[in-house]
N, C-alpha and C positions, 0 to 999 in steps of 0.2 A: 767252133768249140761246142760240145755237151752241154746242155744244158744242165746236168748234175755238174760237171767242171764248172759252171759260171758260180751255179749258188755254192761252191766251195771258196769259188773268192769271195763271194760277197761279205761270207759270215763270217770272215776277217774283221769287216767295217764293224764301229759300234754300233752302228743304226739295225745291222741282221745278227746281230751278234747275240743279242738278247733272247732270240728266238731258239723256241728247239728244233730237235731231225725235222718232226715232223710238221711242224710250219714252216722251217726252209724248202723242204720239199714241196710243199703248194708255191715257191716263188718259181718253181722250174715251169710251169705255164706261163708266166708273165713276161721272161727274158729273151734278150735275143741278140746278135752282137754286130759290133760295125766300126767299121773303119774310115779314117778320114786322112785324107793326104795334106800335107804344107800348105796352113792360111789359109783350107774348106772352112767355110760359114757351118757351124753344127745348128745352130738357131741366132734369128736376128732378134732384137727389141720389138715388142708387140707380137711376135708368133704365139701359136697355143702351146703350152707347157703339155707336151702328149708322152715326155718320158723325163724320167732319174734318170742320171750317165755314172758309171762306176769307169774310174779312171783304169784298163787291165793294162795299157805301153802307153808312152808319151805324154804330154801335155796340151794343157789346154790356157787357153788367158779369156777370162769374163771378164766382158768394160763396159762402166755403167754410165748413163746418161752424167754423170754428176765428176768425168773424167776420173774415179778409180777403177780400178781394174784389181783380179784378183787371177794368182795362179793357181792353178788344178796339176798335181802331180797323180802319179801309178800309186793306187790305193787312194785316192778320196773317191768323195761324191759330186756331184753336180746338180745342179737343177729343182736344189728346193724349194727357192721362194716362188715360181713360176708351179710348182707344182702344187703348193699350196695356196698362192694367191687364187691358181684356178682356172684365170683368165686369162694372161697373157706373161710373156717373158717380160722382165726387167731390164735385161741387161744383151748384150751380143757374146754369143761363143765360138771361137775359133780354134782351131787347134794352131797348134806351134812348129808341130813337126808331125812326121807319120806317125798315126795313133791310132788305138783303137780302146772302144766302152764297150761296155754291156750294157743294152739298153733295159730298162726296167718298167713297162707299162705303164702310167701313170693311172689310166680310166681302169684296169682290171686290179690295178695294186686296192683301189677304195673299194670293189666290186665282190659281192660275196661269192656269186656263183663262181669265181676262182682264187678268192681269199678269204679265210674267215673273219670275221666285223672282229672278233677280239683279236686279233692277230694283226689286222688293219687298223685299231687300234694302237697296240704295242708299236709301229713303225709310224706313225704319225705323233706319239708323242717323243720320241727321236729326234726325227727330224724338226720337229719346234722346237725342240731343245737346242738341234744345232742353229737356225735361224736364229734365237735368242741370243746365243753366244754372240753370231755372229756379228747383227746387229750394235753387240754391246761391244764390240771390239773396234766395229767401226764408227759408231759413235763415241767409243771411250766409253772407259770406267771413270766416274769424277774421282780425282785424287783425293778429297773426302772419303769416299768408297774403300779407295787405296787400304788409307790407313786404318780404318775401323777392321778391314780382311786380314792387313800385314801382307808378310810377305810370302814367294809365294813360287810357284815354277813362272810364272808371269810379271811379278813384281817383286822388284827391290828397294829397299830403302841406302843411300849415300849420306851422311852427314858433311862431305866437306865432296868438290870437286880438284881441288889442287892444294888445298889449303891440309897441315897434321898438328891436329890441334893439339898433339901431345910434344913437336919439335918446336909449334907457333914459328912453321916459315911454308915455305911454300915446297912441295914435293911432288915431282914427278912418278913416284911409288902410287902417291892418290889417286893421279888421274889415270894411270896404269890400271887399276881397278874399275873405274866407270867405262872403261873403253873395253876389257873382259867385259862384263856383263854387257853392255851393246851390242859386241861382237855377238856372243852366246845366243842372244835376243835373236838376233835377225839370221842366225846358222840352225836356228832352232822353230817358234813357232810364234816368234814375234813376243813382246810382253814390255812394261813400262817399267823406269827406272826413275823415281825421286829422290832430288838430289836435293840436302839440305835440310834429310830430314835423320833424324838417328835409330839407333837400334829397335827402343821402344814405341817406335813409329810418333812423334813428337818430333813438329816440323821447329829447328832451330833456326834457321835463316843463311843469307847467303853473306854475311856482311864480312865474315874473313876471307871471304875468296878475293875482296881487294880489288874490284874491277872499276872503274872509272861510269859505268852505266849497266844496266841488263843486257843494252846490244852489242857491247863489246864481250861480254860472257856468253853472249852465245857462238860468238864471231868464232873465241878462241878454241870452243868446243868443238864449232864446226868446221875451223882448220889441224884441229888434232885428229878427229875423224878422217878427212879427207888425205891427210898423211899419212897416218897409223891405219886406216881402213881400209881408205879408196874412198875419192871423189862417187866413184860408181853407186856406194853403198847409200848416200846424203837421200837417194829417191829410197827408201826405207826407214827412214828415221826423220822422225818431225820435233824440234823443239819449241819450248813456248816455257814461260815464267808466271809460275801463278801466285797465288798469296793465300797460305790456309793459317788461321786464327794470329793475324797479322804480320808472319813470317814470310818474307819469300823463299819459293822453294823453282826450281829449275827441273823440268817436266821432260823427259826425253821417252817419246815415242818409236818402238820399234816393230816394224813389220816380217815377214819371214821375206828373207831374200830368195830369189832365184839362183845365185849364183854364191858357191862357197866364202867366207870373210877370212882372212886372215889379218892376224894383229901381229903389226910389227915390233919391231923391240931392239934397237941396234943394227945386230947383226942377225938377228933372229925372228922366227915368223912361229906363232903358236894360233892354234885351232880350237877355240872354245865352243861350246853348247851347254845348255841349260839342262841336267839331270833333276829332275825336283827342283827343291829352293837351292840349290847350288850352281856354280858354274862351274864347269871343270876343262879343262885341257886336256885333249884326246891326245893318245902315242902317235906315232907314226905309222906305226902298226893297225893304229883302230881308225883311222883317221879317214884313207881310200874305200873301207867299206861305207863306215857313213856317209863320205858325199857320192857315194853309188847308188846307195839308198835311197838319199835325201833330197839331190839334186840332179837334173839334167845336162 
């Protein structure tokens, strides 16, 4: 491919995006493109960070010393914290299937004689920006955080899991709704959902949900999941029960999946993702594009 055709995809991503003509046009000396076939090594743990990867076909999976792994779909990035640590890679990259990146120089990206220092600038504070995210996604956001932000394209607030405080019995309609947002969560870019807490982000407690302990509330969570989701989906969502200003509240973690969700309903299977602070159910119509898009 042209090296004018690459820095046309690039300035897609946020990280080039920011840039004008004519700083993208200095990234056309630093690129260069490459391919890799099914389960090639792209870099192991400890090699030297000598390029960015921009995903242009296929995927890739990075797995870290610490057993996560993270997937790389057509249109992201790759290779920031190895490129700004400096030193060494973090993590192993492989691809998943026949792929191909645009490699992105890492030594002439800092390098004035083929980037200007203010331009090298603008794309370093990018990519720290995405490292920060990132980091904070994998660390969490403390649910403290949560609520002081509200909600959010990432965050929800639930005040009841099965429990309608307005019939005072138990309803399936409720947890029809925590399982939308779940769904939406991990069909989309992954984001957190607190359960037990209300509107005004004012965490009430779990004490109508009526469960016998916290491990049976999560039991029942995570066989509604596993029915209404897929067992499949359990490796992208982590639960855990915490306690903010002495309420317990039920913490449901979600990651972006690899593979499309469907929510069942009967006789019926709907398609959610996360628009903004909503969640919506895509047509049928819109539905095939998205996971063309979205998923491999």
């Amino acid at each position: 491919m042209e090296h004018t055709k690459m820095v046309e995809l690039l300035k897609k991503h946020e990280v080039f995006a920011i840039l004008n003509e004519e700083e993208l046009q200095k990234l056309e000396s630093i690129v260069s493109s490459a391919t890799y076939k099914e389960h090639e090594l792209v870099f192991a743990i400890g090699s030297m960070p000598n390029f960015l990867y921009y995903v242009e076909e296929g995927s890739f999976t990075l797995d870290f010393p610490n057993n996560e792994s993270l997937l790389l779909t057509k249109g992201e990035l790759i290779g920031e914290l190895g490129l700004l640590n400096g030193d060494f890679r973090l993590g192993t990259l492989r691809a998943n299937e026949d792929s191909k990146v645009i490699n992105i120089c890492g030594a002439k990206l800092f390098e004035e004689t083929f980037i200007p220092a203010a331009t090298s600038v603008k794309i370093l504070r990018q990519l720290g920006k995405r490292v920060t995210n990132y980091f904070r996604a994998s660390q969490q956001m403390s649910s403290r955080e949560m609520l002081l932000e509200g909600e959010s394209d990432t965050v929800e607030f639930k005040s009841s899991l099965r429990w309608n405080v307005y019939a005072k019995k138990r309803d399936k309609a409720i947890e029809f709704a925590s399982l939308k947002t779940i769904a939406a969560f991990i069909n989309t870019n992954g984001g957190h959902l607190l359960i037990g807490v209300n509107d005004e982000a004012e965490p009430i407690g779990l004490e109508n949900e009526q469960f016998e302990n916290d491990d049976k509330m999560l039991l029942h969570l995570t066989n509604l999941i596993k029915t209404r989701i897929g067992t499949l989906f359990m490796r992208y969502i982590h639960l855990s029960v915490e306690e903010l200003d002495e309420q317990k509240v039920l913490r449901v973690d979600c990651f972006p999946s690899e593979h499309p969700a469907y929510l069942s309903d009967g006789n019926d299977e709907y398609f959610f993702i996360r628009t903004g602070p909503a969640t919506t159910n895509l047509s049928v119509s819109k539905v095939y594009e998205y996971i063309k898009e979205r998923f491999k």
